[in-house]
MIVO-678292 format. One line per 5 residues: their letters; for each residue x, y, z of N, C-alpha, C, O. Coordinates in nm, 4 decimals. Layout:
BEGIN
A> X:Y:Z:X:Y:Z:X:Y:Z:X:Y:Z; ...
***
This chain:
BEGIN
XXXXX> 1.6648:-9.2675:2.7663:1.7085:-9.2372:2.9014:1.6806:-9.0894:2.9310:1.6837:-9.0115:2.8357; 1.6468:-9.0319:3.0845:1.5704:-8.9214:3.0922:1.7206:-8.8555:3.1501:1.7926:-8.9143:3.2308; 1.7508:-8.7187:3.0893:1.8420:-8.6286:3.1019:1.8561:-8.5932:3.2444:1.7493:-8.5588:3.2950; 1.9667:-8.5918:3.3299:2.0321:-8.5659:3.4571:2.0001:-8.3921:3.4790:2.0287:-8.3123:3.3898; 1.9340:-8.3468:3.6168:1.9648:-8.2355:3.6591:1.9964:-8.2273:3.7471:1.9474:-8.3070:3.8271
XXXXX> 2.1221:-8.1063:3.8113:2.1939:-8.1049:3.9850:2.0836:-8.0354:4.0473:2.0611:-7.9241:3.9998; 1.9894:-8.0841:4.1676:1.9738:-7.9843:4.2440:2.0998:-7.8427:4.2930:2.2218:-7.8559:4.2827; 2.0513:-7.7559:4.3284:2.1505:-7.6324:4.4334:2.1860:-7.7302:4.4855:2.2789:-7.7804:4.4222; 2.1505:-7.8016:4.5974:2.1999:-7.8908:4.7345:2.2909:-7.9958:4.6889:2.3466:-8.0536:4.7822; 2.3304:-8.0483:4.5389:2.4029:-8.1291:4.4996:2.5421:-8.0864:4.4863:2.6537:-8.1202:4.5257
XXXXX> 2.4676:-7.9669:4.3888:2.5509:-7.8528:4.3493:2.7096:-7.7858:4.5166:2.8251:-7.8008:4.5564; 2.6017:-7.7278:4.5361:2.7195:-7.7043:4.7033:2.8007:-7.8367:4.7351:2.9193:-7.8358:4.7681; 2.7122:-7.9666:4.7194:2.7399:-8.0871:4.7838:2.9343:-8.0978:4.6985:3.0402:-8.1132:4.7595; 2.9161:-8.0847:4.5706:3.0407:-8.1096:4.4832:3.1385:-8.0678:4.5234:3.2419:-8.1287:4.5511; 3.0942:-7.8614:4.5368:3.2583:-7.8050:4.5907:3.2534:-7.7923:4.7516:3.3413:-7.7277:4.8086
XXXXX> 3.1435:-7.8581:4.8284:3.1959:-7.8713:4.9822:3.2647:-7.9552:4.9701:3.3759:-7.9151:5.0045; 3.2701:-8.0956:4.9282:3.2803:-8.2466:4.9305:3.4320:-8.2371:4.8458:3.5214:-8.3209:4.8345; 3.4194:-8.1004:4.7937:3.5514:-8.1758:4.6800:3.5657:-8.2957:4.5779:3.6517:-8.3809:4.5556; 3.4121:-8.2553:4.5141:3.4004:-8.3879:4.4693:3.4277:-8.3690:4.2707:3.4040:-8.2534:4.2357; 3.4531:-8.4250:4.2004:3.4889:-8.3940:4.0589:3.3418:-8.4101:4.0398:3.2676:-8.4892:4.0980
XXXXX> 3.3113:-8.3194:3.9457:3.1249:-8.3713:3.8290:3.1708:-8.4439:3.7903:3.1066:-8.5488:3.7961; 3.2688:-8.4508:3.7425:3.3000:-8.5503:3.5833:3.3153:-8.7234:3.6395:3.3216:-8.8235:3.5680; 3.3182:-8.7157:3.7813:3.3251:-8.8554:3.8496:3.1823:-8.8595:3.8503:3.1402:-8.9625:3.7978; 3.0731:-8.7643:3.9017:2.9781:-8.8206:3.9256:2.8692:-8.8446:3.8026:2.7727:-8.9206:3.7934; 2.9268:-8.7468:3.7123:2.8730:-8.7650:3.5753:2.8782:-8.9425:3.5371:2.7875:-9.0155:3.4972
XXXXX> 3.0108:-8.9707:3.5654:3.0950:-9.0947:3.4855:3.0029:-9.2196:3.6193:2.9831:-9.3388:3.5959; 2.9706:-9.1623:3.7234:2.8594:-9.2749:3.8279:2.7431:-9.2810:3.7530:2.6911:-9.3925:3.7510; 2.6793:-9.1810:3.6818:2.5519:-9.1594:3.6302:2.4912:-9.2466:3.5318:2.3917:-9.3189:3.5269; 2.6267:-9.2003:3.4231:2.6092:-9.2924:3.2946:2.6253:-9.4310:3.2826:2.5759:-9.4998:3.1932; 2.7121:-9.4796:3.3962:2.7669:-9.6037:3.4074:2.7700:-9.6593:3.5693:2.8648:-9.7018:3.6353
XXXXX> 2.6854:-9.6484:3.5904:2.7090:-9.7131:3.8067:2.7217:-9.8564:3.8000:2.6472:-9.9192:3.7248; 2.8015:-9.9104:3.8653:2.8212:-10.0341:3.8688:2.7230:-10.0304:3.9807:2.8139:-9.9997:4.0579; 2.6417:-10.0333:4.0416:2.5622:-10.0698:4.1066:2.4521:-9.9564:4.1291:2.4801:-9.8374:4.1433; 2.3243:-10.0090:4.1303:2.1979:-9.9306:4.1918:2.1465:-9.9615:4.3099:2.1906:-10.0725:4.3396; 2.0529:-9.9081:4.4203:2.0099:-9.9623:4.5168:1.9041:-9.8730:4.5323:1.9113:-9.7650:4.4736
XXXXX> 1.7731:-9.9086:4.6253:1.6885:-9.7884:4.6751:1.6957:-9.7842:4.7637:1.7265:-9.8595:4.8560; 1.6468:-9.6248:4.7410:1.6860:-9.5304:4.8945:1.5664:-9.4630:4.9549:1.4790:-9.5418:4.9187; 1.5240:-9.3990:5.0014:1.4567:-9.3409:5.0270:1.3709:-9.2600:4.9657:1.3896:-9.1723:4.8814; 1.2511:-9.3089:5.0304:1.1113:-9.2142:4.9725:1.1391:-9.2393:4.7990:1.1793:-9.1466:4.7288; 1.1073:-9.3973:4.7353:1.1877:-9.3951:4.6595:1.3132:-9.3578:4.5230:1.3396:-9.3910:4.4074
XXXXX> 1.3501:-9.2881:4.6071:1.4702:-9.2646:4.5349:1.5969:-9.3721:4.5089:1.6054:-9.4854:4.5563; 1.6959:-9.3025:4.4175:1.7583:-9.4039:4.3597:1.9339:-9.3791:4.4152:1.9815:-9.2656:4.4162; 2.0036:-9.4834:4.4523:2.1638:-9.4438:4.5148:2.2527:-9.5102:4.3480:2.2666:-9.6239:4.3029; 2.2775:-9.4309:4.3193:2.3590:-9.5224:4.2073:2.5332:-9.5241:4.2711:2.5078:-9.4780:4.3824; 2.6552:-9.5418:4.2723:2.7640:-9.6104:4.2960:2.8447:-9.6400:4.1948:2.8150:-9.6477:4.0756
XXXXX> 2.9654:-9.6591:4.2546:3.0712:-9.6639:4.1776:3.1938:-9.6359:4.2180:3.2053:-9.5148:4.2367; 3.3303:-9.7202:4.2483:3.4406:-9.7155:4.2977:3.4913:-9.5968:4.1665:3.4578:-9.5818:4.0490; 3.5870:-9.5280:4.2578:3.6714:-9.4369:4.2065:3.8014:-9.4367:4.3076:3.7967:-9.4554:4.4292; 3.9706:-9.3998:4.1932:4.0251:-9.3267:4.2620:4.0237:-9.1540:4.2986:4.0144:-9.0635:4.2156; 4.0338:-9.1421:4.4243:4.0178:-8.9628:4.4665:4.1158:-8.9534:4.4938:4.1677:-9.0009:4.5948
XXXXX> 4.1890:-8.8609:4.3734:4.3198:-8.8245:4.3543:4.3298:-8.7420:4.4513:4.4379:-8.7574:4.5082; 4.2527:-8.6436:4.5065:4.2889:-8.5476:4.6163:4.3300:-8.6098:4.7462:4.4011:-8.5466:4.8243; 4.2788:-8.7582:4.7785:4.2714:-8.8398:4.9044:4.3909:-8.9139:4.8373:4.4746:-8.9551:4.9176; 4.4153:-8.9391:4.7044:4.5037:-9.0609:4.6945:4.4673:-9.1949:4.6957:4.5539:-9.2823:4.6996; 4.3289:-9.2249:4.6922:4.3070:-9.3649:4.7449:4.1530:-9.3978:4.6841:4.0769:-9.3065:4.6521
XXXXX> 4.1225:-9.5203:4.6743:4.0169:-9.5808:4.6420:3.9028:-9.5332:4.7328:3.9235:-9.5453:4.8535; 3.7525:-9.4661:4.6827:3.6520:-9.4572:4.6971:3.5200:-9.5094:4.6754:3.5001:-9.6045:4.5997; 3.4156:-9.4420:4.7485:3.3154:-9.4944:4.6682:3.1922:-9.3756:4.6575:3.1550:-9.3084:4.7537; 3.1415:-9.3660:4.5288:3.0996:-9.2569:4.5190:2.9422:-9.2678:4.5043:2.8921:-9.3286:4.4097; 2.8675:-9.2064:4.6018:2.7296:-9.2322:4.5996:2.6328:-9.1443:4.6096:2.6064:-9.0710:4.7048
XXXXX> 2.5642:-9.1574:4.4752:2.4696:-9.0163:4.3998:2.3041:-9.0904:4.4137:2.2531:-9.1917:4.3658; 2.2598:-8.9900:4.4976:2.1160:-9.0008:4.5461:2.0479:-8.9241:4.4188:2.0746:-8.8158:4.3667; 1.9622:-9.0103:4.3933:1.8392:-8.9463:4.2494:1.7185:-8.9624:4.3041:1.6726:-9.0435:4.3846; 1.6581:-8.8340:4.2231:1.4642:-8.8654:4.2125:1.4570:-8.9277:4.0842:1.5510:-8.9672:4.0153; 1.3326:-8.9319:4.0596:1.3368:-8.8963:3.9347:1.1765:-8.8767:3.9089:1.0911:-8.9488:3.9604
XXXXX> 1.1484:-8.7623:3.8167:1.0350:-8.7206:3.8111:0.9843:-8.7407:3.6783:1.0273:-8.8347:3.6114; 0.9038:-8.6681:3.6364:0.8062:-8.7932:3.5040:0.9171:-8.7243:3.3739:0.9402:-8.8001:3.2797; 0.9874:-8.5728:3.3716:1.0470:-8.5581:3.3079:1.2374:-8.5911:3.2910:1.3049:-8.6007:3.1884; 1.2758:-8.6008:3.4280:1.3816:-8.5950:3.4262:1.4107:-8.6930:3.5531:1.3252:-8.7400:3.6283; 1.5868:-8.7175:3.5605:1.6246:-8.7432:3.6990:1.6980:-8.6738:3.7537:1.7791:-8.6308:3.6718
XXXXX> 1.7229:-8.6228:3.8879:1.7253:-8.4644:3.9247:1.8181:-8.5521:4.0612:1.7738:-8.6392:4.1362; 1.9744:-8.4848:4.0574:2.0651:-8.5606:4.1119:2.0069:-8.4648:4.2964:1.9673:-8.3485:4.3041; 2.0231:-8.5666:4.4176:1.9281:-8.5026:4.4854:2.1001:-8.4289:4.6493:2.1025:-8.3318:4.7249; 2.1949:-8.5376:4.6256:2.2847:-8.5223:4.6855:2.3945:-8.5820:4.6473:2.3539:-8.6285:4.5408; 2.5173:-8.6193:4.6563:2.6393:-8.6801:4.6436:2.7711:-8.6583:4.7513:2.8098:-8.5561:4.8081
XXXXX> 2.8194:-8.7891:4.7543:2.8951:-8.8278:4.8689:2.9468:-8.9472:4.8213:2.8921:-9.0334:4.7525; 3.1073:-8.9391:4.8858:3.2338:-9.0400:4.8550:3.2156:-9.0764:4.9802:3.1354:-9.0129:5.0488; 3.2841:-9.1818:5.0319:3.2935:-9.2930:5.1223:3.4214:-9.3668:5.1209:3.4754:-9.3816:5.0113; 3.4721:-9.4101:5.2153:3.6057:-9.5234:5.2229:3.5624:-9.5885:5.2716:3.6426:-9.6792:5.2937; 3.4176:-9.6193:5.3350:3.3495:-9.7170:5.3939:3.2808:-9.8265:5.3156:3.1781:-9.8744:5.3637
XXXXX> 3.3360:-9.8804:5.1759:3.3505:-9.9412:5.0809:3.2082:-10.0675:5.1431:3.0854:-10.0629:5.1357; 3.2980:-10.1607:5.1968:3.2616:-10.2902:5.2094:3.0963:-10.2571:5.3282:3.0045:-10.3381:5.3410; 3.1040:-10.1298:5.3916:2.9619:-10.1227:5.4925:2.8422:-10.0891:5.3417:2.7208:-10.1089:5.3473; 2.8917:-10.0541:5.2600:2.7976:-10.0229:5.1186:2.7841:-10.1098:5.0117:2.6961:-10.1320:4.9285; 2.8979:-10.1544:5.0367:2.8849:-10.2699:4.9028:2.8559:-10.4233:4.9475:2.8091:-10.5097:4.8733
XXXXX> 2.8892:-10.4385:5.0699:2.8477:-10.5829:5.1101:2.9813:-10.6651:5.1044:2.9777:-10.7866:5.1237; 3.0928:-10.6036:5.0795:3.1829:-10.6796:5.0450:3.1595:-10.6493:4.8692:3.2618:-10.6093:4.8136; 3.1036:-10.6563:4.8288:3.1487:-10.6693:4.6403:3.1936:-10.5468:4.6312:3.1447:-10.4456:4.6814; 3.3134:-10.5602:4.5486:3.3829:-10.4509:4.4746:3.4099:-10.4631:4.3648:3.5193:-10.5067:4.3291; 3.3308:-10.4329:4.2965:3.2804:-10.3952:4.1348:3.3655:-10.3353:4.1015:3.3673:-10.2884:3.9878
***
């Protein structure tokens, strides 16, 4: 498996967003779901609780990935669960 890098733009994305690494780390290694995204890139997923919100999320990490690595490109939580998942909640 090819080693994870944050873009800067991910990077800001974490402490604008308030988002934990260690959640998106824990999306990385383990996403209950993949999908493609754009220009193909990769959305990986994964319900979390966000203790700061109190409540069930969903956490969704946009990847490249290039011949050496996969290079995290943005990240973003959601309560808009079921418009992303289709209804399945993994």
């Amino acid at each position: 498996m090819k080693s994870f890098r944050y873009s800067d733009h991910a990077l800001t994305n974490l402490k604008d967003r308030e988002i934990d690494r260690a959640e998106v780390d824990a999306t990385l290694s383990n996403p209950k779901a993949k999908e493609a995204g754009q220009e193909g890139r990769q959305i990986y997923m994964r319900l979390y609780h966000d203790v700061a919100l109190e409540k069930e999320m969903l956490l969704r990490v946009i990847v490249e990935e290039t011949e050496s690595e996969l290079v995290v490109i943005t990240v973003y939580k959601t309560s808009q669960i079921k418009k992303y998942r289709k209804g399945d909640r993994q």
